[in-house]
DSSP file (Angstrom, degrees, kcal/mol; ACC not computed):
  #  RESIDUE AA STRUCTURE BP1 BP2  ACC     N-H-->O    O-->H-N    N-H-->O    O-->H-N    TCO  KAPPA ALPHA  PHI   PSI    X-CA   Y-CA   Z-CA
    1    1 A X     >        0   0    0      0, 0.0     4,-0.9     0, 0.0     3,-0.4   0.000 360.0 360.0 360.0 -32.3   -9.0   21.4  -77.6
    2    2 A X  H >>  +     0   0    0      1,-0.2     4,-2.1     2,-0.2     3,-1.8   0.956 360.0  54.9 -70.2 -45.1   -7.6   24.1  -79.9
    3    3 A X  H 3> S+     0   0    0      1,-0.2     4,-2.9     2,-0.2     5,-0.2   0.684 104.0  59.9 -27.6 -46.9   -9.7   26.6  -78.8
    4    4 A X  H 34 S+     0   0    0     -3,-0.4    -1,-0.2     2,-0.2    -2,-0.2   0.598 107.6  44.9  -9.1 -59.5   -8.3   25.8  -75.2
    5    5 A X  H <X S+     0   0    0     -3,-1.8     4,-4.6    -4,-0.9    -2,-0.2   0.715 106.2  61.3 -79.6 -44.8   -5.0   26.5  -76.2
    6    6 A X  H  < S+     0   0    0     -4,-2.1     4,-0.5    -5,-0.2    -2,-0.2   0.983 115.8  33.8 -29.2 -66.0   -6.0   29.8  -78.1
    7    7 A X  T >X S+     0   0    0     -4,-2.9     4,-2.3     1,-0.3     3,-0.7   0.791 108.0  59.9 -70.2 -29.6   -7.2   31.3  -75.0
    8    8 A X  H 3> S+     0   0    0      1,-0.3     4,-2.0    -5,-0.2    -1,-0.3   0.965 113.2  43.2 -60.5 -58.9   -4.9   29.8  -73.0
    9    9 A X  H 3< S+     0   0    0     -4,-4.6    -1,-0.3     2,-0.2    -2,-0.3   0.306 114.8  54.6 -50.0  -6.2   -2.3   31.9  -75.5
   10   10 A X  H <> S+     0   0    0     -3,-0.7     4,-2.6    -4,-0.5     5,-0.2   0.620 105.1  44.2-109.7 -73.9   -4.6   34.8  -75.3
   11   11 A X  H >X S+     0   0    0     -4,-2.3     4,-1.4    -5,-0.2     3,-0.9   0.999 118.5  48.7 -72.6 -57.9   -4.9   35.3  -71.5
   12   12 A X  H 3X S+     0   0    0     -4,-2.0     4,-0.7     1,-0.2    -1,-0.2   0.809 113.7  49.0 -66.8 -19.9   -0.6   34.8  -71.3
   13   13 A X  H 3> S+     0   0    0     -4,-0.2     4,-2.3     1,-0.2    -1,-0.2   0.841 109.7  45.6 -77.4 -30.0   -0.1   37.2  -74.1
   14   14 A X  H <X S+     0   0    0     -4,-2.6     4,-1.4    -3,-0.9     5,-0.3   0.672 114.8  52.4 -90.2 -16.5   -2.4   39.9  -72.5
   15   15 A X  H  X S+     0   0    0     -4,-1.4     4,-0.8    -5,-0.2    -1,-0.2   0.790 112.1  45.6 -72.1 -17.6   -0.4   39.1  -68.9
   16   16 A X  H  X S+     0   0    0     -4,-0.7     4,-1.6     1,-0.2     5,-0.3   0.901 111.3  56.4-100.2 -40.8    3.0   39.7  -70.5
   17   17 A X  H  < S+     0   0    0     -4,-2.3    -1,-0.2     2,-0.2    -2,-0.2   0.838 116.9  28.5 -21.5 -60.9    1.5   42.7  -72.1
   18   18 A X  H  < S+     0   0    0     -4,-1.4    -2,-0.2     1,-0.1    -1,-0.2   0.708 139.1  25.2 -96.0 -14.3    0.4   44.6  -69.0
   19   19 A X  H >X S+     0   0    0     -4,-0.8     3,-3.8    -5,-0.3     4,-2.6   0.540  74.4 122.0-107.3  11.2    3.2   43.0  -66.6
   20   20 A X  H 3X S+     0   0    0     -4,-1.6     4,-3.7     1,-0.3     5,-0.4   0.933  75.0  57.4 -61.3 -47.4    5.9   42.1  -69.0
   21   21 A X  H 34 S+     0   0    0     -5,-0.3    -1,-0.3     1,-0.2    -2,-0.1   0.545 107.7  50.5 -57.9   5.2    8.4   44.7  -66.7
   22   22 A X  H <> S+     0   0    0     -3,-3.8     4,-1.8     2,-0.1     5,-0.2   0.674 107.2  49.8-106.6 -52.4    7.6   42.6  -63.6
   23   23 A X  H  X S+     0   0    0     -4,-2.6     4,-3.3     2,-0.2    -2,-0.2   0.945 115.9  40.3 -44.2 -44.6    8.4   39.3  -65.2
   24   24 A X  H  X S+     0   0    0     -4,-3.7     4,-2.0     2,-0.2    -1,-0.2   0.886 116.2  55.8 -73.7 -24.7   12.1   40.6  -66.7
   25   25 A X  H >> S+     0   0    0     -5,-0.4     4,-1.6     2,-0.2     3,-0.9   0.956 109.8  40.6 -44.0 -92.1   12.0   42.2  -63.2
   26   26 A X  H 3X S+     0   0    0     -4,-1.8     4,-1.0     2,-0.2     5,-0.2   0.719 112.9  56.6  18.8 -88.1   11.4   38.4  -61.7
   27   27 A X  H 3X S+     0   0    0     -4,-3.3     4,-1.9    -5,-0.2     3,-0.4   0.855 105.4  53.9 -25.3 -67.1   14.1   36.8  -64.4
   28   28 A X  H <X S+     0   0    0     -4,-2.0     4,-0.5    -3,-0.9    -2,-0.2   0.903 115.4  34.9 -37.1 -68.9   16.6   39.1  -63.0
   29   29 A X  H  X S+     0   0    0     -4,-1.6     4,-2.3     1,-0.2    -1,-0.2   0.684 115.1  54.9 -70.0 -13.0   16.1   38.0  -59.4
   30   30 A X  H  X S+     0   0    0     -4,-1.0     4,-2.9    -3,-0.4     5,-0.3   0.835 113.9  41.9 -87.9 -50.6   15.4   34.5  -60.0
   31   31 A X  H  X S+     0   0    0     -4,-1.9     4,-0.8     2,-0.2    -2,-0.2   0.689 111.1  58.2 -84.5  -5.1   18.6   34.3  -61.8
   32   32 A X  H  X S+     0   0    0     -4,-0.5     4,-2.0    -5,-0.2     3,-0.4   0.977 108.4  44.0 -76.6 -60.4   20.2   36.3  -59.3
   33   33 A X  H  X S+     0   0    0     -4,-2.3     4,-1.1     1,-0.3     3,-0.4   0.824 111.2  52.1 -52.7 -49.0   19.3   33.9  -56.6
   34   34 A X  H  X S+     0   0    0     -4,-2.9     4,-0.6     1,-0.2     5,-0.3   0.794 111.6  49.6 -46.8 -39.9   20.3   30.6  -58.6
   35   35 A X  H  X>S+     0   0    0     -4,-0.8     4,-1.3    -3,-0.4     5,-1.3   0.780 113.5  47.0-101.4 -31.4   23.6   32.3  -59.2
   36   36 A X  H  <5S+     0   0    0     -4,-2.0    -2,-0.2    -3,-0.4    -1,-0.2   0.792 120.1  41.8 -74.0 -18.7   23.8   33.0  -55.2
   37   37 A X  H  <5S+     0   0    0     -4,-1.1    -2,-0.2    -5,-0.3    -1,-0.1   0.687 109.3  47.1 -95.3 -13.5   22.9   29.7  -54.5
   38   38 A X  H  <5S-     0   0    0     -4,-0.6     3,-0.3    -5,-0.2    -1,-0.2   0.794 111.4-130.3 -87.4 -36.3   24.6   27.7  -56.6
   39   39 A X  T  <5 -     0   0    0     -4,-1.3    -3,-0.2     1,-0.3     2,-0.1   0.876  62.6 -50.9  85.5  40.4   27.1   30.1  -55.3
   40   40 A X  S > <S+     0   0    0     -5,-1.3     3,-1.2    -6,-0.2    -1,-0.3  -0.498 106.0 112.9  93.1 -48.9   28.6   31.1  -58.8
   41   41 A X  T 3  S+     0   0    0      1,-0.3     3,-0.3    -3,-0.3     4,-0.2   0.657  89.0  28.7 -50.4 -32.2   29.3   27.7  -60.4
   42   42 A X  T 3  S+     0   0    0     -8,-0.2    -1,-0.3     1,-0.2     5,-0.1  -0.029  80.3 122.7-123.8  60.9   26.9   28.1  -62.9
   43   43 A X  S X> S+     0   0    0     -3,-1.2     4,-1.9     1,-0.3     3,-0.8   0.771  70.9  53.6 -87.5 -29.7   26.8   31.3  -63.3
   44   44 A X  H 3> S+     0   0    0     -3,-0.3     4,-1.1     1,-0.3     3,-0.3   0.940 108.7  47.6 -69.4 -34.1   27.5   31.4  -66.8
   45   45 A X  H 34 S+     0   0    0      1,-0.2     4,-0.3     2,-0.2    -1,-0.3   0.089 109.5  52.7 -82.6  22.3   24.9   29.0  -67.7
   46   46 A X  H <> S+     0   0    0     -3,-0.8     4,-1.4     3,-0.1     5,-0.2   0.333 109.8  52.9-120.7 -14.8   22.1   30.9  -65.7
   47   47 A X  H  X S+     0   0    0     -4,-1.9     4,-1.0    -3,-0.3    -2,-0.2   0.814 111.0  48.5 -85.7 -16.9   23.2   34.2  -67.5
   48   48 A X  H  < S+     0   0    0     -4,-1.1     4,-0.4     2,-0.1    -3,-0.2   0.905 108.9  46.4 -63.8 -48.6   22.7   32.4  -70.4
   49   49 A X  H >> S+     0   0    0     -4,-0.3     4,-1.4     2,-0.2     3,-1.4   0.919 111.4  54.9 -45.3 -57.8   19.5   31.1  -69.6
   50   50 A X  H 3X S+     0   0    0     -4,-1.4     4,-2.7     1,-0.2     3,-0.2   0.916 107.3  54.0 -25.9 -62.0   18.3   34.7  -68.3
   51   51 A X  H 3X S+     0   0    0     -4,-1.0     4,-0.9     1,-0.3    -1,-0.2   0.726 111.4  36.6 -58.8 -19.8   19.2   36.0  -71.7
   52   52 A X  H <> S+     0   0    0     -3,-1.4     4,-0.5    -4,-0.4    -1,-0.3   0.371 122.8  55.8-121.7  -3.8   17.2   33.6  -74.1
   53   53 A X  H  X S+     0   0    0     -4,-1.4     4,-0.8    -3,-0.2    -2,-0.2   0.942 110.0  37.9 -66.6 -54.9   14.5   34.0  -71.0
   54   54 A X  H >X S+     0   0    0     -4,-2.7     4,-2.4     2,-0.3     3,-1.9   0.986 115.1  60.8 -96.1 -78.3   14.3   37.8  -71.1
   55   55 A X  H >< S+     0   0    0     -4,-0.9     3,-5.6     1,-0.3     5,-0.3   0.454 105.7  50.3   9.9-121.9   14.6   37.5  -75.5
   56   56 A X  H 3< S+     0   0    0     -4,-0.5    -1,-0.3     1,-0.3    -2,-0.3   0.250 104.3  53.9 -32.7 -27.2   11.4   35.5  -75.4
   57   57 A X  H <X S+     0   0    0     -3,-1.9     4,-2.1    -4,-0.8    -1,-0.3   0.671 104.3  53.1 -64.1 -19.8    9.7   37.9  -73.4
   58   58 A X  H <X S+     0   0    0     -3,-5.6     4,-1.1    -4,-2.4    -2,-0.2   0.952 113.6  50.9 -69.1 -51.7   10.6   41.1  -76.0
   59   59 A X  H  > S+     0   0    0     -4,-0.2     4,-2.0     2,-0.2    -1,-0.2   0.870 112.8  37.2 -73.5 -24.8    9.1   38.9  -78.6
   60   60 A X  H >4 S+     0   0    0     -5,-0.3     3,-1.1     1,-0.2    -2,-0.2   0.835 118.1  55.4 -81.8 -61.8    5.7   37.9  -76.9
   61   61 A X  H 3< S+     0   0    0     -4,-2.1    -1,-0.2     1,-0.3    -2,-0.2   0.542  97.2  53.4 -52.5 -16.9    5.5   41.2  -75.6
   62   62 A X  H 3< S-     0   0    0     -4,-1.1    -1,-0.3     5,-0.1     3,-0.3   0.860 106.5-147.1 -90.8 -42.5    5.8   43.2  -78.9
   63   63 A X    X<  -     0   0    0     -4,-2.0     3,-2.7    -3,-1.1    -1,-0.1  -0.195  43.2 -49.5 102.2 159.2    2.6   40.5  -79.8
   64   64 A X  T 3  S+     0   0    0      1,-0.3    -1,-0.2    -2,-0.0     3,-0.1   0.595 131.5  65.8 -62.2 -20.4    2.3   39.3  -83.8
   65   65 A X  T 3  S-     0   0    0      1,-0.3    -1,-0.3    -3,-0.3     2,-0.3   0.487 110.0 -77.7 -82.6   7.8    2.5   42.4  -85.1
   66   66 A X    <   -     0   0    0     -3,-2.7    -1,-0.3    -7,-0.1     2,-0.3  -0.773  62.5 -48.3 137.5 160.7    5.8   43.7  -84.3
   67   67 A X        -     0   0    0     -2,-0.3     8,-1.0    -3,-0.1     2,-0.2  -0.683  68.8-123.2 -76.3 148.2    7.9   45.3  -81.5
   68   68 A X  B     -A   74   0A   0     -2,-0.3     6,-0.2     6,-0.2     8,-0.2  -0.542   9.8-134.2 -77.9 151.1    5.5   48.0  -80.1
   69   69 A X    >   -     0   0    0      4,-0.6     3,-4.3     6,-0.2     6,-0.2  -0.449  45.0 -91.6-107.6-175.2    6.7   51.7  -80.1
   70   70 A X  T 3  S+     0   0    0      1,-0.2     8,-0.1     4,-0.1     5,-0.1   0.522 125.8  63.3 -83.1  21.0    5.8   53.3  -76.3
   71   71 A X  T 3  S-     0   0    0      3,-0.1    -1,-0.2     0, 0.0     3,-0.1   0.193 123.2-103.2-117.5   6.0    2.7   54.4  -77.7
   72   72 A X  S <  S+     0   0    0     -3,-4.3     3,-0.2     1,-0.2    -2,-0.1   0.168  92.7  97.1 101.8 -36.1    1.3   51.2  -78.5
   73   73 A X  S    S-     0   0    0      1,-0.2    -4,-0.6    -5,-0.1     2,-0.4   0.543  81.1 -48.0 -27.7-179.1    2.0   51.5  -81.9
   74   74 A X  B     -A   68   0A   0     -6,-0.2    -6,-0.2     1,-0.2    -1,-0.2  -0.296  68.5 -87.6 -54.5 118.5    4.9   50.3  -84.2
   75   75 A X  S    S+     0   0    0     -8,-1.0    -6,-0.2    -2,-0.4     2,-0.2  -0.046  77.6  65.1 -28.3 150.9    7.9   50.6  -83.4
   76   76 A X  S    S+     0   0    0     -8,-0.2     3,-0.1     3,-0.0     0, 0.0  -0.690  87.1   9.5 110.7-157.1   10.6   53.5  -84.0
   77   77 A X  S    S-     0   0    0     -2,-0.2     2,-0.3     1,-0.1     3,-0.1  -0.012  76.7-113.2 -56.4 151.9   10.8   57.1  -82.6
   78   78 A X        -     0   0    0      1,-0.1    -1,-0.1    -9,-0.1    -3,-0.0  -0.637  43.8 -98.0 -77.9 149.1    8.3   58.0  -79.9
   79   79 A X              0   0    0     -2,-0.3    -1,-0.1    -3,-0.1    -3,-0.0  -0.158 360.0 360.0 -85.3 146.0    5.9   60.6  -81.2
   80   80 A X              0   0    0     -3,-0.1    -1,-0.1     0, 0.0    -2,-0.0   0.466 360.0 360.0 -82.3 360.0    6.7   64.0  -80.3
């Protein structure tokens, strides 16, 4: 069953990886639309939500080693 789950973590890590800027994309409208719908009342608690969504995608998307720099790399300056 663990194996299952591996892969299962494997294949979401490598979607959030190539798409991650279509998902916070997503987040954004999702939360846009719940805040239109709700028709502001819970606007704070859907910006909240948004925020600790969009979070939790920077970290899976930087992957166990670290935030990625844009070159795939570590993090810090982009290479000249």
């Amino acid at each position: 069953m663990s194996s299952f789950f591996s892969k299962l973590r494997g294949q979401a890590q490598k979607a959030v990886d190539q798409h991650g800027d279509k998902i916070a994309k997503g987040l954004d409208q999702a939360a846009a639309q719940a805040d239109k719908r709700t028709k502001g009342k819970y606007s704070d608690k859907i910006a909240k939500g948004r925020l600790k969504a969009q979070e939790e995608l920077a970290k899976r998307k930087s992957g166990p080693g670290g935030p990625q720099g844009p070159y795939g790399g570590p993090g810090g300056a982009p290479r000249p």
